[in-house]
C-alpha positions in Angstrom: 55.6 123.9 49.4 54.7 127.7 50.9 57.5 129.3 52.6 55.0 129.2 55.7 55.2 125.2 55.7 58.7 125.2 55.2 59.0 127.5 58.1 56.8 125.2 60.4 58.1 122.0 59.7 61.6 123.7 60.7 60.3 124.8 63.7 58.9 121.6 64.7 62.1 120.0 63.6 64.0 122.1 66.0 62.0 121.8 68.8 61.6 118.1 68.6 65.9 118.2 68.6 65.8 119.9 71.4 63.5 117.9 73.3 65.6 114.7 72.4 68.7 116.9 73.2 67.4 117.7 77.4 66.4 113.9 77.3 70.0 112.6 76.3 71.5 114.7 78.4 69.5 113.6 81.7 69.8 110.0 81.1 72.1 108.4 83.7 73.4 104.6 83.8 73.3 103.4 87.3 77.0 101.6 87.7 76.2 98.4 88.4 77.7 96.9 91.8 79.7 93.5 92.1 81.7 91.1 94.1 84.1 88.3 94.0 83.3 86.2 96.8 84.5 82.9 99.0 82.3 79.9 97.7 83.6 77.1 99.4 81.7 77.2 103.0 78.1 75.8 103.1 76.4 78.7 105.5 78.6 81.5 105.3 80.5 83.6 102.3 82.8 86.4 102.9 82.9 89.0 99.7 86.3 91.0 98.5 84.7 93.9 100.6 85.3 92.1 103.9 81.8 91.7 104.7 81.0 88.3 105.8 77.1 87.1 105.5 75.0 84.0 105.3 74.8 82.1 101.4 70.8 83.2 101.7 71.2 86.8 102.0 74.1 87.6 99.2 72.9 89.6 97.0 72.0 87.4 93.8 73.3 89.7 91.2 75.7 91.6 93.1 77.0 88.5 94.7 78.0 91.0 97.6 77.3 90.2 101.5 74.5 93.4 102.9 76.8 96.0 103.9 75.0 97.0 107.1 77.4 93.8 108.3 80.2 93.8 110.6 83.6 94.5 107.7 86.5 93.2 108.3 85.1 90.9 111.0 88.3 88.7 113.6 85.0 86.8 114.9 86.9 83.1 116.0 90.2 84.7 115.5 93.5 84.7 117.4 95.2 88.0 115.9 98.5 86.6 118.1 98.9 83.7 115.8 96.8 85.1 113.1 94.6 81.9 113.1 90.7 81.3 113.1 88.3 78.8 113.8 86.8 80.1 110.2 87.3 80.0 106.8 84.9 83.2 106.1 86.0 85.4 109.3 89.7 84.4 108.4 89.3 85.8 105.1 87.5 89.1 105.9 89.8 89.9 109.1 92.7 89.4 106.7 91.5 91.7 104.2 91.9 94.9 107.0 94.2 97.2 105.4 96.0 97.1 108.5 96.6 93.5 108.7 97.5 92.9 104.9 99.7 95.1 103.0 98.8 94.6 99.0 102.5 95.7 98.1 103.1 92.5 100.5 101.1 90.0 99.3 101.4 90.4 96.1 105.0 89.4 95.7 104.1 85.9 97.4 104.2 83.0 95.3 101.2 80.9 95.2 102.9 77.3 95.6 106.3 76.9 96.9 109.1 79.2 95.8 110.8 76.4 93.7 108.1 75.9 91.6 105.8 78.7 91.5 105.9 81.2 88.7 102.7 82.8 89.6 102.0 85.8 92.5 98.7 87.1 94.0 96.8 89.4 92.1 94.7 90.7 94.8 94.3 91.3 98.3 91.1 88.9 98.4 93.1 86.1 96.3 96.0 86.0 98.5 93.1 86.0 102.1 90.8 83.7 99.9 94.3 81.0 99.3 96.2 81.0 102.4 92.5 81.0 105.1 91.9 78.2 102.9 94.8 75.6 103.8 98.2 75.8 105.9 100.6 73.0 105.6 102.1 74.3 109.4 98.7 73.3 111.0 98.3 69.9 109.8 99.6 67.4 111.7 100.0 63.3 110.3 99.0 65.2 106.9 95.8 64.4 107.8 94.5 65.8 111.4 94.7 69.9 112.5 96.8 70.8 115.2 94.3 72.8 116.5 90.8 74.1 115.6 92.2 77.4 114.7 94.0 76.2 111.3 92.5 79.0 108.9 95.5 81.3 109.1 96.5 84.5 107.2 100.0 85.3 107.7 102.1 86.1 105.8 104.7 82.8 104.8 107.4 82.4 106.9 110.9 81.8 105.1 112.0 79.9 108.4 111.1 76.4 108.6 110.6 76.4 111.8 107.8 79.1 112.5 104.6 77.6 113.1 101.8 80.0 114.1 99.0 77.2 114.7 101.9 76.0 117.2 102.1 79.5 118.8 98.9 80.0 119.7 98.4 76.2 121.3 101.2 77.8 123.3 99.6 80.9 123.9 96.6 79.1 125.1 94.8 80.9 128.8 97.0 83.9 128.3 96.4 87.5 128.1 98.3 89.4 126.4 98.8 92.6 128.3 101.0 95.3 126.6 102.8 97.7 129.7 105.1 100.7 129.5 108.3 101.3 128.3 110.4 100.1 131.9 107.4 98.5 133.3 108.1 94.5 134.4 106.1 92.3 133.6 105.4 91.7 137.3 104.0 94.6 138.2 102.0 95.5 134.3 100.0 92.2 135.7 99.3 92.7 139.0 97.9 96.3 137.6 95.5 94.5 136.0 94.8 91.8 138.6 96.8 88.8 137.0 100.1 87.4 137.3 102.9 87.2 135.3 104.3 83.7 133.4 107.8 84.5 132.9 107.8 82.0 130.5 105.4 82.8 128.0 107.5 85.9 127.2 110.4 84.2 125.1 106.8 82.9 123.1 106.0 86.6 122.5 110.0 87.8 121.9 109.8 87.8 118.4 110.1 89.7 115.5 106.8 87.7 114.2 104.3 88.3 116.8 
């Protein structure tokens, strides 16, 4: 072999190193998008995003709800009570920052305190669990109090609180906040309604 092929063949060697180099360099792998998501209602799914979407337009690899939705949708919800008529807008209005605190939820057992072991591990487990069933709405073990049962409080240690309750009781009533001083008399007839006196021990509480 002549010094001049030697030469070449390292030279094409090179090149062809440096080509692969600029190629290895530019190549990018898209991250690949996913969500955990509510399966259990026929029409509608809510993703861990908050987005809440028909089953047919999910995303079938994704499994994510389009994001040019409504997030964190209280659509059928009473925010006094913290109940709604739905399973999928109960779990995306609970999973506002604002309305669920993680360091919260994730200290609350998943069955009763005297036998559960196991806490949330998410936000979207904890919305997904407690929208799905409330013991305080049923009535006869079999019938809802009311048509608002998917509730996402957080679980009362007081045997008596009942939010489904609450907001039965809170039926026809606007909530209107006033000023600090302001009676309720006269916050009401500001906004051309009157006050029920006793609706207020309702709202008196550390809860609502």
């Amino acid at each position: 072999m002549t010094k001049y092929h030697f030469s070449l063949q390292l030279l094409i060697l090179f090149q062809f190193s440096s080509i692969i180099s600029a190629i290895r360099k530019d190549i990018g792998f898209e991250q690949i998008r996913s969500c955990r998501n509510t399966v259990q209602g026929r029409y509608l799914l809510s993703d861990d995003n908050g987005y809440v979407c028909d089953a047919l337009s999910v995303d079938p690899q994704s499994r994510c709800c389009p994001e040019n939705r409504l997030r964190f949708s209280c659509q059928g919800c009473n925010l006094v009570s913290q109940c709604c008529n739905s399973y999928e807008f109960c779990v995306s209005c609970c999973l506002h920052p604002s309305r669920t605190q993680e360091a919260q939820v994730l200290k609350v057992k998943i069955a009763k305190p005297s036998t559960a072991a196991v806490s949330y591990t998410s936000v979207f487990d904890f919305c997904a669990g407690r929208c799905r069933h409330n013991s305080e709405s049923v009535v006869h073990e079999n019938a809802y109090r009311s048509d608002f049962h998917h509730c996402f409080s957080l679980p009362s240690n007081s045997s008596g609180a009942n939010y489904t309750l609450l907001e039965a009781r809170l039926g026809g009533i606007n909530v209107v906040i006033g000023k600090q001083g302001e009676s309720c008399d006269s916050v009401c007839k500001s906004n051309g309604q009157s006050c029920v006196l006793n609706k207020l021990l309702v709202l008196n509480q550390c809860d609502v």
